[in-house]
C-alpha positions as CSV (number, residue, x, y, z in Angstrom):
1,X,1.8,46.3,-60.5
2,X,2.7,48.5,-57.2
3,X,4.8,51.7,-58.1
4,X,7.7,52.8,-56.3
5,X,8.0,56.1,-54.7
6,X,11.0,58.1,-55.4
7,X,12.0,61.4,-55.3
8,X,11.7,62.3,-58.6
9,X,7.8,60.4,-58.8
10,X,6.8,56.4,-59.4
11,X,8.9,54.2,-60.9
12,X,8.1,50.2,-61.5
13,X,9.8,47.8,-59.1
14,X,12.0,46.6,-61.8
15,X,13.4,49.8,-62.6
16,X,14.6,49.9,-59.1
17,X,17.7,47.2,-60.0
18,X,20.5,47.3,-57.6
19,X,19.5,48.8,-54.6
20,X,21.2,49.8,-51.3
21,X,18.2,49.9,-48.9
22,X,19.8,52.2,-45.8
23,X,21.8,55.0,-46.2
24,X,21.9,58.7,-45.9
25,X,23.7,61.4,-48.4
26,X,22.8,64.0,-46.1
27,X,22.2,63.8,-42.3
28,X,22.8,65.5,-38.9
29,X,24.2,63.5,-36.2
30,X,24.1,66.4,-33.9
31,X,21.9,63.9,-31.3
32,X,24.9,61.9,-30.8
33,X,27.4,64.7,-29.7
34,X,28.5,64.2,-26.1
35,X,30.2,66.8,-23.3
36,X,33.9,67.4,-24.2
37,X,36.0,67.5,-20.8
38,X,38.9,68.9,-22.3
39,X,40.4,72.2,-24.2
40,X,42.3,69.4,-27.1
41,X,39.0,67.7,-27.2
42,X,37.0,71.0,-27.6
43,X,39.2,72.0,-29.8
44,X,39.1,68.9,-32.0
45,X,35.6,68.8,-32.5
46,X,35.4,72.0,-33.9
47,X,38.2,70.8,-36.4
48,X,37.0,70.2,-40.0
49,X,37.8,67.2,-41.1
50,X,41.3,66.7,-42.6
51,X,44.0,63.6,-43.4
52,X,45.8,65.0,-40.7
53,X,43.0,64.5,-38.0
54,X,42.0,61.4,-39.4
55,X,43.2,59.2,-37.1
56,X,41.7,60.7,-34.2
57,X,38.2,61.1,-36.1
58,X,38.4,57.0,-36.8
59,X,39.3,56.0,-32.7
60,X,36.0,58.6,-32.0
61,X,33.3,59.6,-34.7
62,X,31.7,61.7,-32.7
63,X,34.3,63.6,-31.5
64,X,34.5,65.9,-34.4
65,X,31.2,68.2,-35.7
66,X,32.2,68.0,-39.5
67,X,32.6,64.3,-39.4
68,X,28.8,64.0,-38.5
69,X,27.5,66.1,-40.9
70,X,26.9,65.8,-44.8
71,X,25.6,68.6,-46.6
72,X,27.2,68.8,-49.5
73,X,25.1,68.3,-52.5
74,X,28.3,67.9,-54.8
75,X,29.9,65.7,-52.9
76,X,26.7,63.5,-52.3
77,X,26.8,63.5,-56.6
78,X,30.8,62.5,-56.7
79,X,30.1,59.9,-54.3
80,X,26.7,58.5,-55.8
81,X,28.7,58.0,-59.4
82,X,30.7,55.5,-57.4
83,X,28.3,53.8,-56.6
84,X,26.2,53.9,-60.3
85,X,30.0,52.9,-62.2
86,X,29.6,49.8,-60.1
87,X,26.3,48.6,-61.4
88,X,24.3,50.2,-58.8
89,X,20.9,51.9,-59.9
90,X,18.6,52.6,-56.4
91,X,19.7,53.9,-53.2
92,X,17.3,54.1,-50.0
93,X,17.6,57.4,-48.0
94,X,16.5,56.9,-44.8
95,X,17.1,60.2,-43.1
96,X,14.6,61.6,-41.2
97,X,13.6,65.8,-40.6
98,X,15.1,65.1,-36.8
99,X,18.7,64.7,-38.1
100,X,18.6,66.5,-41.3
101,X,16.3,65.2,-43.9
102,X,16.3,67.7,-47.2
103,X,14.5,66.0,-49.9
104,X,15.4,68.6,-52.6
105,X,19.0,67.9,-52.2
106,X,18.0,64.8,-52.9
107,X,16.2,65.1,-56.2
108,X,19.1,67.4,-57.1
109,X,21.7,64.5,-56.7
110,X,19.5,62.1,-58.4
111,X,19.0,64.2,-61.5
112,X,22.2,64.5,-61.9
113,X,23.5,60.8,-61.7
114,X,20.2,59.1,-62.9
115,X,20.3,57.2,-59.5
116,X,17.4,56.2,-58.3
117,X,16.3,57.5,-54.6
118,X,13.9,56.7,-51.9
119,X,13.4,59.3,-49.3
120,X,11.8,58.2,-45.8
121,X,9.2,59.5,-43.3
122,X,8.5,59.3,-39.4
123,X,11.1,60.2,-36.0
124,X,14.0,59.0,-35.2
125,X,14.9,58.2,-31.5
126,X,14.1,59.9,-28.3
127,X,16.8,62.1,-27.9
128,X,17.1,63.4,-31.8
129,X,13.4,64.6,-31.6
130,X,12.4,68.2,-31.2
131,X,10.2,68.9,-28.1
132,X,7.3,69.6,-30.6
133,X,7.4,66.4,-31.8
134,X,7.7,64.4,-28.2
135,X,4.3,66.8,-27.6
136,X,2.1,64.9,-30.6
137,X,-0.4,62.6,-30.0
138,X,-0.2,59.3,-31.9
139,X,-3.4,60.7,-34.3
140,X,-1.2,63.7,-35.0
141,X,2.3,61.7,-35.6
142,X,-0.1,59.5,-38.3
143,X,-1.2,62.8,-39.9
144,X,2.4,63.9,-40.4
145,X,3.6,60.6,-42.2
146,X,0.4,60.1,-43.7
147,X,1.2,63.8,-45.0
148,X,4.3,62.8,-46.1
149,X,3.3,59.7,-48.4
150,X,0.5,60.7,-50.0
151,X,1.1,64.7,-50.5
152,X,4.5,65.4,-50.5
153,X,7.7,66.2,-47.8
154,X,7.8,70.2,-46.4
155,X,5.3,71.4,-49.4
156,X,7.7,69.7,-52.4
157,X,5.2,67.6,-53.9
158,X,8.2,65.0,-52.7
159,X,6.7,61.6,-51.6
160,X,8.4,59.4,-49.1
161,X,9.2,55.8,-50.4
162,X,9.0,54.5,-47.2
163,X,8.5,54.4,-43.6
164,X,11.6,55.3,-41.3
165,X,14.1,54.7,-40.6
166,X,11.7,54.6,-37.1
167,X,14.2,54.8,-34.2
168,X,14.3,52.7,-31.0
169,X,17.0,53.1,-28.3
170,X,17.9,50.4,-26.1
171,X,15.8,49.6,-24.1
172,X,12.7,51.4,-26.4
173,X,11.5,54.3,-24.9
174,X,7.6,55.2,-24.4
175,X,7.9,58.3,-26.8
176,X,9.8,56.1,-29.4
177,X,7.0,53.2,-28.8
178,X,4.6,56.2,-29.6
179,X,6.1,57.0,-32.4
180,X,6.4,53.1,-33.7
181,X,2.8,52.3,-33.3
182,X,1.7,55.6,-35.2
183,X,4.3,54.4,-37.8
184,X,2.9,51.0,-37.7
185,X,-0.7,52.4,-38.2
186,X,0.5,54.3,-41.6
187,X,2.1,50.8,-42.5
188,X,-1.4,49.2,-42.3
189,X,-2.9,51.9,-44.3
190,X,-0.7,52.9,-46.8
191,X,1.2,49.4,-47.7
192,X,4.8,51.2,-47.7
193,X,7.5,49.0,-45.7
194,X,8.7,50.0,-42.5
195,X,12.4,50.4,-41.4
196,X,13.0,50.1,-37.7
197,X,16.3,52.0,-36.3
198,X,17.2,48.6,-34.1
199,X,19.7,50.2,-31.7
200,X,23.3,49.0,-32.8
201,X,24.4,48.9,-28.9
202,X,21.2,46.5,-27.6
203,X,19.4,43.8,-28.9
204,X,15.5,44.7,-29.1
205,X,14.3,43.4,-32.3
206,X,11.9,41.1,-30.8
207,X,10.4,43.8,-28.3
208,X,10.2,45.8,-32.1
209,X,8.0,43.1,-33.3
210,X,5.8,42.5,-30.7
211,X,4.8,46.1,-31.1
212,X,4.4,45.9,-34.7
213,X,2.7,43.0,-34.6
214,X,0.4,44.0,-31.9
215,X,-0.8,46.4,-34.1
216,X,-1.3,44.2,-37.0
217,X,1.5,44.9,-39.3
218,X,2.2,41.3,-41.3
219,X,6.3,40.4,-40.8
220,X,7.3,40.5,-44.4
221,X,6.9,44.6,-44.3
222,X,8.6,44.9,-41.1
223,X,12.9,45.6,-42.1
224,X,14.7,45.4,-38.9
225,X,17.9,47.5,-39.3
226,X,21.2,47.7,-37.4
227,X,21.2,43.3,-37.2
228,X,24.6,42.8,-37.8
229,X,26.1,44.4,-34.9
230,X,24.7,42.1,-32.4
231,X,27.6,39.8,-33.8
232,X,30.1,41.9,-32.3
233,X,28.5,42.2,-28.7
234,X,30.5,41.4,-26.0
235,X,28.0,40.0,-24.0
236,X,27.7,36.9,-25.9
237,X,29.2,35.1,-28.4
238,X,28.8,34.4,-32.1
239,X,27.1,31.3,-31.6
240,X,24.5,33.5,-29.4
241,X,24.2,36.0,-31.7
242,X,23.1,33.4,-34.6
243,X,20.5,32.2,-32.6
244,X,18.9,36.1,-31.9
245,X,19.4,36.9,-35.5
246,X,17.9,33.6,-36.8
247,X,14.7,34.3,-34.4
248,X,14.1,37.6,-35.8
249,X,14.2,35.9,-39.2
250,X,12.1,32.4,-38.6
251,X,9.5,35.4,-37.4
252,X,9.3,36.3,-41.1
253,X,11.0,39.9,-41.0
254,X,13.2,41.7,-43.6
255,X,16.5,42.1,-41.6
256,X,19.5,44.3,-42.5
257,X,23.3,43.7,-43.2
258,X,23.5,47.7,-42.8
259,X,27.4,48.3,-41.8
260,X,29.4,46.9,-44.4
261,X,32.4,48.1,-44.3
262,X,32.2,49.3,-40.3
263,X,34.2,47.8,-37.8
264,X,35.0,51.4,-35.7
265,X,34.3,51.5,-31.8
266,X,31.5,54.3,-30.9
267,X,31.0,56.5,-27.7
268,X,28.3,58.8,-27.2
269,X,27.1,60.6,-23.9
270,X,25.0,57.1,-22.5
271,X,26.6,53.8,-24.1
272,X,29.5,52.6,-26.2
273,X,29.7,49.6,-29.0
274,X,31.7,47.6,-31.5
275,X,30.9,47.2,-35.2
276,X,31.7,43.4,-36.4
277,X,34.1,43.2,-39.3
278,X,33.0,42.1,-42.1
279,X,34.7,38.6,-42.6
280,X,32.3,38.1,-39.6
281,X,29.0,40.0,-41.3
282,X,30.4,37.5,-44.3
283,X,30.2,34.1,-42.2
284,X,26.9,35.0,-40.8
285,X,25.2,35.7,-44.3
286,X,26.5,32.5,-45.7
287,X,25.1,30.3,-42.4
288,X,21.8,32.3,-42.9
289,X,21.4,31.3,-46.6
290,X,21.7,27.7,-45.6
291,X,19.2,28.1,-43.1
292,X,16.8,29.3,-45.6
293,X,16.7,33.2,-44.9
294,X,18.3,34.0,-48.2
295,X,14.7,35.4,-49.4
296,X,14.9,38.0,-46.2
297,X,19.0,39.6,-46.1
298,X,19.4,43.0,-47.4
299,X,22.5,44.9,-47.0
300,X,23.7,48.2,-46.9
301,X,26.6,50.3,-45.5
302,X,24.7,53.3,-43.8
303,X,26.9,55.8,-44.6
304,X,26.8,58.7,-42.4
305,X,30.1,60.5,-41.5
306,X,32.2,62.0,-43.6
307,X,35.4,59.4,-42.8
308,X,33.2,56.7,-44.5
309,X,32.9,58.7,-47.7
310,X,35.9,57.9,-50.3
311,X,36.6,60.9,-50.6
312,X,37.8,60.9,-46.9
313,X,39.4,57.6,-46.8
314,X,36.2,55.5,-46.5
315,X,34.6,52.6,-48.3
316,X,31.9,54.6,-49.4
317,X,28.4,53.6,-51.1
318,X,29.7,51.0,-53.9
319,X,31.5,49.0,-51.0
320,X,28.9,46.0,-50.6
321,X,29.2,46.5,-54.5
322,X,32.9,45.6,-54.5
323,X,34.9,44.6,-52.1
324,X,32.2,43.1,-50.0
325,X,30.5,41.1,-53.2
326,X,34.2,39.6,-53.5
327,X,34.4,38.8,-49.7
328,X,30.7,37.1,-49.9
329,X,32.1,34.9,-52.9
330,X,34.9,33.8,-50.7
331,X,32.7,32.9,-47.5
332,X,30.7,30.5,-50.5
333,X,27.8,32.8,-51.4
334,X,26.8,32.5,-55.0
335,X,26.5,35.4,-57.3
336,X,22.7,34.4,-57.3
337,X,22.0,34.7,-54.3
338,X,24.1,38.0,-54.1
339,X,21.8,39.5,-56.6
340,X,18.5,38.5,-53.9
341,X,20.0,40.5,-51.2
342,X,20.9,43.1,-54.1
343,X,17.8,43.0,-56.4
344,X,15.2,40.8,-55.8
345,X,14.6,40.9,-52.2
346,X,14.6,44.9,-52.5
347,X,12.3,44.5,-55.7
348,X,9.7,42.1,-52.8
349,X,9.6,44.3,-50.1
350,X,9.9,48.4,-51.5
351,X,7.0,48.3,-53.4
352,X,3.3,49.4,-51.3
353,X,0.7,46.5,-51.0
């Protein structure tokens, strides 16, 4: 049987158990941070984040530095216990070096809770990247994740688990295509799953598979992340949005319920977007699972700021663990099929072959 790659060495996919397959307990969002036109709003952003400035950080995320950054390796451990007292045993870390990767941190929090986690490889969209990285050649962006899997992250002896999260914008850029096919290419040769950054604000995830495909990577290791926010574009309606998320899915891809818990409004420097709520990330799991694409839903809350932390006021890790689980029960999904989003489907597709 395939072993797992975490960051404290293989485990066997059934020791991975309940897994979250896309989050981050320590990032950057730095990329994100727009011009502030104002002295209050320069002001503000250089604020820490506070139950008095709450309110402000929730009507603009990325209008405050703090909220964008976690870095805190005992708060990453308070927060991860959460998430283990509600039954959960594997957590997917996704970050990549662009916006703040540190693999040691997270071997440190996972000694200490006994959590299980998975660290990632690979770029992150256009603008997060580093000039030295937008000057590689595809051989050269293979090396690095190659690198990565089979020797160990920055010198560690750290292996990734798995490829991405890969970041697309919207539409995808050439450098971010650049980067995809030389992820794709690592896919082929190392069996890991990749994780595609789907931009929440645009709806690309069949220009994503075309490119994967073109380069010969088989659907069912392809994880298209971000999904769920298409159901809250304004641009079409739900019925739309079914139909775009159900034709990524009859194309045979893993796709992501990644937000739970996230219905904020975002602005950055270029584009704006609404999360869905999630009696409407609810509905469209339990249409899905009559459709037949109960075998390819995982789901996830992509924490990332500090105001989704419970600590600040936010749902936190264990969310989709508990207050989502009981939503899902209500919209008619079966604890069954709860535990294949939870545990078997992340059992199928983590493991390399």
């Amino acid at each position: 049987m395939s072993t797992v790659n975490t960051v404290l060495g293989p485990i066997s996919p059934d020791e991975l158990g309940t897994t979250i397959v896309h989050e981050h307990l320590f990032i950057d969002l730095s990329c994100y941070f727009r011009e502030m036109h104002t002295e209050e709003e320069r002001r503000a952003f250089e604020e820490p984040v506070t139950l008095s400035n709450l309110h402000r950080i929730h009507r603009d995320p990325y209008g405050s530095r703090d909220n964008c950054i976690l870095d805190d390796v005992d708060l990453a451990e308070k927060e991860v216990n959460i998430f283990k007292g509600l039954g959960g045993n594997t957590i997917v870390d996704v970050t990549l070096s662009d916006i703040g990767r540190d693999v040691k941190k997270l071997a440190e929090v996972s000694k200490r809770t006994g959590v299980n986690v998975l660290a990632g490889c690979g770029h992150y969209i256009l603008w997060a990247q580093p000039e030295k990285t937008r000057k590689m050649s595809m051989a050269q962006l293979e090396d690095e994740m190659m690198g990565d899997i089979v020797d160990g992250i920055d010198g560690t002896g750290i292996k990734a688990g798995i490829i991405g999260e890969i970041g697309t914008g919207s539409p995808v850029e050439p450098q971010e295509e650049k980067v995809l096919r030389a992820a794709a290419r690592v896919q082929k040769q190392t069996g890991l799953a990749i994780t595609i950054h789907v931009h929440p604000p645009g709806r690309w995830g069949n220009t994503v598979l075309d490119i994967l495909e073109d380069e010969g990577v088989a659907p069912d290791r392809i994880i298209l992340d971000h999904v769920d926010t298409s159901l809250s574009h304004l641009d079409i309606d739900y019925d739309k949005a079914m139909t775009y998320i159900g034709g990524l899915m009859a194309r045979g891809c893993y796709v992501e319920f990644d937000l739970c818990g996230n219905s904020h409004y975002f602005q950055t420097a270029t584009v704006s977007w609404w999360m869905p709520t999630d009696r409407e990330r609810c509905k469209a799991l339990a249409q899905l699972v009559r459709e037949g694409y109960g075998d390819r839903l995982l789901l996830s809350q992509d924490v990332g700021h500090k105001h989704y932390l419970q600590s600040y006021g936010g749902w936190g890790y264990g969310h989709v663990l508990s207050t989502f689980s009981h939503h899902m029960r209500e919209a008619g999904i079966t604890d069954a099929q709860i535990s294949k989003f939870l545990i078997d489907n992340p059992r199928a597709v983590l493991p390399a072959r």
